[in-house]
N, C-alpha and C positions, 0 to 999 in steps of 0.2 A: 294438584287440587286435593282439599281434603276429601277424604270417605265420608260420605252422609247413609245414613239410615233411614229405612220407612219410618212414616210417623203414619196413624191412621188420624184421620182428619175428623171424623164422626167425635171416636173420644175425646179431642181437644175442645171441639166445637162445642159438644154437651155441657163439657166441664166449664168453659166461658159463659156459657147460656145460663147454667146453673147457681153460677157466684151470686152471692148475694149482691154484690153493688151493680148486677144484671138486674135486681129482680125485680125495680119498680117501671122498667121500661119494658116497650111494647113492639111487636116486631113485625106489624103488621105494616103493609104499605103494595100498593098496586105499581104494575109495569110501567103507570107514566111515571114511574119514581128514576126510569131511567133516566129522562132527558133532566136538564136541571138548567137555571139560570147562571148561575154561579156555580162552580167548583164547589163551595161550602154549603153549598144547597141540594146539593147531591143526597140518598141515603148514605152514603158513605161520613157524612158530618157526624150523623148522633146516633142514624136507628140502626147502621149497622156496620161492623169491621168489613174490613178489606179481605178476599178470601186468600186464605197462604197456603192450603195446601192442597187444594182441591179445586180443580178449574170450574168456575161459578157458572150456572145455566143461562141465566141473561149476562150481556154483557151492558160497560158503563161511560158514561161519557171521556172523551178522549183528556180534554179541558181537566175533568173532572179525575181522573187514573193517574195524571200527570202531577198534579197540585199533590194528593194523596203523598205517590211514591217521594216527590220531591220531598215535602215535610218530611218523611219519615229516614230520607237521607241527610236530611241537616245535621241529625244526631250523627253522623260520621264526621271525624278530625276531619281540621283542614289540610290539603295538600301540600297547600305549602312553605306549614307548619310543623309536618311530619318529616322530623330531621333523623328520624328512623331511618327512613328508607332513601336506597344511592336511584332508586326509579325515576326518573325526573317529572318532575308537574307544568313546565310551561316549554309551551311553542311560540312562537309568531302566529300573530293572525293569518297571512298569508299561508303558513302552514298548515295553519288546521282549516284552511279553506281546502286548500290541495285536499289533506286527509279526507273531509267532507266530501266532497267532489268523486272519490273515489273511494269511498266507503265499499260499493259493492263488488267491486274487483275481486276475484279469487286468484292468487297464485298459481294453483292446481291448473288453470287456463292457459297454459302460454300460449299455443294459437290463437286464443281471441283477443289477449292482451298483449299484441308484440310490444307495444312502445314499455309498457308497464316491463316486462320483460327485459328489456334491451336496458334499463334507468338499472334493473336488479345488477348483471352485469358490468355494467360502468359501477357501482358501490364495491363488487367482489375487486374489481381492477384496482379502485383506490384505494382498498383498506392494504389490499395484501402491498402496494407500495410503499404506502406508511407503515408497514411491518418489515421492509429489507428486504422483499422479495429477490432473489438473485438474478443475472444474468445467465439464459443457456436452463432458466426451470420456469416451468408455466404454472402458476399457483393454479387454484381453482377450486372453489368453493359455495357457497351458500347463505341464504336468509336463512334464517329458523325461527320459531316461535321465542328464543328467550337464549340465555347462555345456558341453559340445563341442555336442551335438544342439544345443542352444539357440543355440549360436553360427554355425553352421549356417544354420539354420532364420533370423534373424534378419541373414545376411547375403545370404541367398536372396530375399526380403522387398525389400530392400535393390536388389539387380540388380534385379526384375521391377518394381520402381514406376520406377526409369530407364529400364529397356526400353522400358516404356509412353509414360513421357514422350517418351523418343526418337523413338516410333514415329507419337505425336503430332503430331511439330516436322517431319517426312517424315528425321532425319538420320538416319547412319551409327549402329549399334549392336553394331557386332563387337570395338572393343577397351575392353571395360569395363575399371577398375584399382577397387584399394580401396587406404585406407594403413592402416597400423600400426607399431609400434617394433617395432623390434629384440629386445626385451626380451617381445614378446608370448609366448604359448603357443601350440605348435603348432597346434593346432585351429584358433586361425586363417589361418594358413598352410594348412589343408589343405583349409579352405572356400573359398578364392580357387584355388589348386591341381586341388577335384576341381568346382568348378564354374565352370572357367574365366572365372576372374578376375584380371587384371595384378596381384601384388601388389607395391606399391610400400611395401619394408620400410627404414625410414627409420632412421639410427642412431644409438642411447643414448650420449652422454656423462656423465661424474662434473659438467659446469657446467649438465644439464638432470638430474641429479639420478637418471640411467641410466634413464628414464622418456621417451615420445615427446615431440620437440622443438616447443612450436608453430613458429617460426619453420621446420624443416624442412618442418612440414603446408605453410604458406602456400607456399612453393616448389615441393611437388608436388603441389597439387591442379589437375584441369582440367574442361573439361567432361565427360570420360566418367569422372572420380571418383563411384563409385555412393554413397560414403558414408566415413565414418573411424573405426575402431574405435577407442575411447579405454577406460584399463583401472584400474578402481578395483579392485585393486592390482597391483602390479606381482610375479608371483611369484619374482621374484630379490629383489627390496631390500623389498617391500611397501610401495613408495611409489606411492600414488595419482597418475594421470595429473591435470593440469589442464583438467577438460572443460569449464568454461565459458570458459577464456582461447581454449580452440580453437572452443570454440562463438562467440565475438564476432569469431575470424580468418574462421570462412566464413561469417555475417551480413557482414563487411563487401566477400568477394569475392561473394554475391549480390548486391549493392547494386552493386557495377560492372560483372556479367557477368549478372546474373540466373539463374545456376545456381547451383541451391539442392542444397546437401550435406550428407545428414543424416547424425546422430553414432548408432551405436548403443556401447551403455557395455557390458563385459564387465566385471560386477561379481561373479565367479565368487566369489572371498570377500569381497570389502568392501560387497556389498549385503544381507548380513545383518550390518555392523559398523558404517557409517555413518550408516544411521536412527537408533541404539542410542547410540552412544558419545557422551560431550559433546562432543568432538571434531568429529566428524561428520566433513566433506571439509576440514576445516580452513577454512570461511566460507566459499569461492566455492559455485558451485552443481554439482550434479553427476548431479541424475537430472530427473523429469518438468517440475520447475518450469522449467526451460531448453525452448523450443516447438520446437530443432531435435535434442534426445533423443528419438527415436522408437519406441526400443526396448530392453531395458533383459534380461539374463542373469542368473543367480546359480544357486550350486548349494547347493543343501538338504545335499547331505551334506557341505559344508565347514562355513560358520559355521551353517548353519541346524539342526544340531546335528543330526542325522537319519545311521544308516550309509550306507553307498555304494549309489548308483543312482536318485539322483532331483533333478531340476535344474528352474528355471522360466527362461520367455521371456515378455514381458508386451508388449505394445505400446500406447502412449500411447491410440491410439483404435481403431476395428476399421478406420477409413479407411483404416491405414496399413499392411494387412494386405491383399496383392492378392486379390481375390477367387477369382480359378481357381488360385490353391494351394491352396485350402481345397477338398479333399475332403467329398461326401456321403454316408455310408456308410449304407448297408439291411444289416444284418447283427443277424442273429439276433434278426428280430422288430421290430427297431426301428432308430431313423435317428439318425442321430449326424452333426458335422461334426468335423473331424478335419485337422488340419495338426502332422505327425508326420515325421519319417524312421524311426520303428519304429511295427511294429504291438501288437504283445501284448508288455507289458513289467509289469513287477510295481506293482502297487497298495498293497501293505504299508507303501512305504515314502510313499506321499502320505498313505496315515493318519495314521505317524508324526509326519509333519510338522505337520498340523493338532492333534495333541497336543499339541508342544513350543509351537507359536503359544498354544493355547489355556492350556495350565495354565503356562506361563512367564509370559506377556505381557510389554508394554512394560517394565514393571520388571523384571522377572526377566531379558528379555534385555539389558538394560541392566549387571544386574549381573552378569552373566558376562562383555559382551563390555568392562566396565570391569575386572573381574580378570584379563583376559589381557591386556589391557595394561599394566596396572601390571606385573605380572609381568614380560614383556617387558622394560618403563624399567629394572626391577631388575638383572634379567640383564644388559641391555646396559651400564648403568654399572658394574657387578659387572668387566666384563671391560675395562673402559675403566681401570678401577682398577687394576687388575695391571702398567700401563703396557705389558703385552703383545702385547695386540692393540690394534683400531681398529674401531669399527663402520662401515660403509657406510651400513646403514638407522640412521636419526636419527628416530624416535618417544619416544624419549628424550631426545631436546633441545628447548629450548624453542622457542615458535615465529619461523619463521624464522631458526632458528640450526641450522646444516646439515653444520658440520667444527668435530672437536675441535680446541680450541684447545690446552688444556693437561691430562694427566688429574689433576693436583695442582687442576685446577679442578674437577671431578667434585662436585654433591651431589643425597644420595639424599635423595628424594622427600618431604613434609609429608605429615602423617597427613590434611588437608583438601583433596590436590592431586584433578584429575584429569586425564584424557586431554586435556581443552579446553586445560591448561598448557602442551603439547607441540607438537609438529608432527603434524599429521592422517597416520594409517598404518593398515597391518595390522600386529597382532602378529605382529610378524617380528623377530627375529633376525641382520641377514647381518653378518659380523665376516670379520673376516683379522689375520695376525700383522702387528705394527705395524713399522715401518719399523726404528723404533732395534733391537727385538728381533732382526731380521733381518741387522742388524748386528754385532748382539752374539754370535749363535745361527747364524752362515750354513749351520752343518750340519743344523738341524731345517730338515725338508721339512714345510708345514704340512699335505700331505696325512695326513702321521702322524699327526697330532693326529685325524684324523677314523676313521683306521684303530685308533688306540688305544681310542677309546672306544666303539668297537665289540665290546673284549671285556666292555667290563663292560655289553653291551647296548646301547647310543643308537645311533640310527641320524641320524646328522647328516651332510650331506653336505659334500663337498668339491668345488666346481665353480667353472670359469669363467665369468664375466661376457660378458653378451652381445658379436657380433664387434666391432673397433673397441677393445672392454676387455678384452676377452680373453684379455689377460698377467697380470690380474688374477684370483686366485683367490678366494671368499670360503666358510664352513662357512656354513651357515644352521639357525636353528631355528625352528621355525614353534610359538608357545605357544598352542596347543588351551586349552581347560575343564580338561581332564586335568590340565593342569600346577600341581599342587598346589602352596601355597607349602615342603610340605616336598620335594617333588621337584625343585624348583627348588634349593633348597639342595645338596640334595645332587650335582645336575647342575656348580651353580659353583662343589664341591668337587674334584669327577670331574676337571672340565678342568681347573682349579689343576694336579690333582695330576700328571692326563698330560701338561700342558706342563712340569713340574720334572723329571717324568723324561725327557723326551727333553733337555732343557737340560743334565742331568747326565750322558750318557748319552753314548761315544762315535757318529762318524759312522757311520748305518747306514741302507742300505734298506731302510723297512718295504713294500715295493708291494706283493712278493709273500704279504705276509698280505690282500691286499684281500679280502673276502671275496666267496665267488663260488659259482655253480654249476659243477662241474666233470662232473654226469651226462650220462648221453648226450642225455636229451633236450632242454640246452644248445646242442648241436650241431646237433640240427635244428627247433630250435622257430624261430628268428630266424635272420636273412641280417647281424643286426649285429654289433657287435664291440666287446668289452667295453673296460673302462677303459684300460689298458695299451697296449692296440692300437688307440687313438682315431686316431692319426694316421696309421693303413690306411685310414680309412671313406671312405665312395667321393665323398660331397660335403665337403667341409671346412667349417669351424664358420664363416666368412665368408659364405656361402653360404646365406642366409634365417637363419630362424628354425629355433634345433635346440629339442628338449625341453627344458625350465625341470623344475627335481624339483616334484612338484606335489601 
């Protein structure tokens, strides 16, 4: 969550009172101003704002709160439109009845919600199966609020079984490090950060595919390396790290130091797309079946098709799970074990998840997580076509073929193909305008393109590429279930048509259409700084890992 600031509510409130386009109105009105006929008949219509920051002494009709708040969230994007984000926006009816239905369940409960309980369990049993679980190891794991918590918690795991060891051997334990790309998501950045951990952020290049470098691991790993976060997928390009090329780089530094370096996988989205697609990791290995994966992330509400706020952490055996992080709890009757950084977090959404496993299964998720990739292949050659732009991410090319060669070479896809034809990815998206265009076009800024199509709705961003690439821009669009093949179409009409009009178009800045919040409580919700003003902000983008759009 961001940091917000006090606002005092008085000097806001004076200063709206005060404005002049306040001042030929009157603010007078008695207590039956509560009840109202209508929503728009409320005081809330003309005579007076809604209170924001200050809880108001009468309160207002239910009907009437409702219409309000509602209107004033229409000005938010639509869901799902917002090809920003891999979060997913739809359920089944049936599902969010479930959700509904159990809204007030707390997790924190397990005595009073056995069945709710017993659904969490049957998801830990499934996922760690769809992850290689072994014969002769008993996984065991967790919901969490999100893949942060889980990544968290599973690099926590990580330091205390080195500690132990360390403390074991009688050596030094005070400068633990972990690695990661460049290209990771904050989260992990902020695991090594608030639990003091060296993070050793190693950097993406376009000849490692913008993805961690093995050859860089082998260079920075030592003995107080707790472990290596490797990331099925990458949330800039959606290309899958190589874990078992780095899983046989620290098999062979054990074999000459005997320090053993376990990999945990942040497979935030590609651990509910890899078990599923023909694809899979593109043939190497990449979750349990490799004995130096120890512990394995994913979040339920990206591919596992479930809304926001429920993520798992699974660990190959419960060995590998130090014992005094696990909490005993006696609460409310009954004794529970509990290895958590939240206590009471919502329960709706692990039912929902045992839903979507049960009435989807292997096939069904196979067949969703094979329509947003084709999808994907389409769109990506779609724009390869245009000879406009250039893709970055290559899930669209065949395998092991990584740069377009020619787009007069471009073909769309056999009605018998699948994802296994390709290069192993997430349905991603990341493109930029191609060189020759840029040549042709030196006045189109291609942030416009992403500003454009923002009026007819998409939310596709415009960002640079982790430090090191960082001159490099690319839009990205992340293909959900949502992305219909008729929506689709219409999407690689949209951009056709917003890159012919800025082609045609004299030179002009669109920045200051970026869209934005301009209310007060812009000003003091966050200490950041918006698009415009990136190169005020107090670390520069060289400087670790910044947020990836996610």
């Amino acid at each position: 969550m961001s940091l917000a600031r006090h606002i005092d509510p008085d000097q806001i409130i004076q200063s709206l009172h005060d404005h002049p386009s306040k001042a030929h109105k009157h603010h007078a009105h008695t207590k039956n101003a509560v009840s109202s006929a209508t929503p728009y008949s409320s005081r809330y219509a003309s005579q007076q704002e809604i209170s924001k920051f200050k809880i108001p002494k009468e309160g207002a009709p239910a009907d009437a709160v409702h219409q309000m708040l509602k209107d004033e969230l229409d000005l938010d994007g639509r869901p799902n439109l917002n090809l920003a984000s891999f979060v997913g926006t739809y359920m089944e009816r049936e599902a969010e009845a479930l959700m509904v239905e159990n809204l007030s369940k707390n997790m924190s409960d397990a005595d009073e919600y056995p069945a709710m309980m017993a659904m969490h369990a049957r998801c830990v049993s499934i996922i760690s199966h769809l992850w290689g679980v072994q014969k002769g190891e008993t996984a065991i794991g967790s919901a969490t609020t999100g893949s942060s918590e889980a990544i968290h918690l599973g690099g926590l795991a990580m330091k205390r079984r080195w500690q132990e060891k360390r403390d074991a051997e009688g050596k030094d334990k005070s400068k633990p490090n972990i690695i990661m790309g460049s290209n990771a998501q904050v989260a992990l950045e902020k695991f090594a950060r608030y639990f003091e951990v060296e993070a050793r952020i190693l950097d993406v290049s376009e000849k490692s595919l913008y993805r961690l470098d093995p050859e860089l691991v082998k260079k920075n790993i030592d003995e107080n390396t707790i472990g290596v976060f490797v990331i099925m997928g990458s949330t800039y390009t959606g290309h899958y790290e190589p874990v078992e090329e780095i899983s046989k780089i620290l098999d062979e530094y054990e074999a000459k130091t005997g320090n053993d370096i376990p990999i945990h996988v942040d497979a935030a989205s590609g651990g509910f797309i890899a078990p599923f697609t023909y694809a899979q990791a593109g043939g190497p290995k990449w979750n349990f079946e490799l004995p130096r994966v120890k512990s394995i992330n994913t979040s339920g509400h990206k591919f596992g098709l479930v809304y926001a706020g429920v993520g798992w952490i699974i660990w190959r055996d419960d060995s590998y799970l130090p014992k005094h992080l696990i909490f005993e709890l006696h609460y409310l009757g009954g004794t529970e074990e509990s290895y958590t950084l939240n206590f009471s977090r919502p329960g709706a959404q692990i039912i929902a998840q045992y839903y979507n496993l049960i009435h989807l299964g292997f096939d069904g998720f196979r067949a969703i997580m094979e329509n947003c990739m084709s999808n994907a292949r389409l769109l990506s050659k779609s724009l390869e076509a245009t000879g406009w732009y250039t893709c970055v991410s290559d899930i669209h090319r065949k395998k092991g073929e990584h740069v377009l060669e020619d787009a007069k070479s471009i073909v769309f896809g056999k009605e018998d193909e699948t994802s296994a034809d390709y290069n192993a990815g997430l349905p991603v998206v990341a493109f930029r305008l191609s060189d020759s265009f840029k040549k042709d076009f030196s006045h189109v800024k291609q942030e416009s393109v992403s500003t454009l199509l923002r009026t007819k709705q998409y939310i596709i961003p415009n960002y640079p590429l982790p430090p090191k690439e960082d001159k490099t821009e690319i839009l990205r669009v992340v293909v959900r279930e949502s992305m219909s093949l008729d929506l689709l179409d219409r999407l690689i009409t949209d951009i056709i048509a917003v890159t012919e009009q800025l082609m045609n178009s004299d030179p002009m800045d669109l920045s200051a259409f970026q869209p934005g919040s301009t209310g007060i409580e812009k000003q003091h919700q966050s200490k950041g700084v918006d698009h415009k003003n990136k190169h005020k902000a107090k670390r520069p983008m060289s400087k670790g890992v910044h947020r990836a759009v996610c």
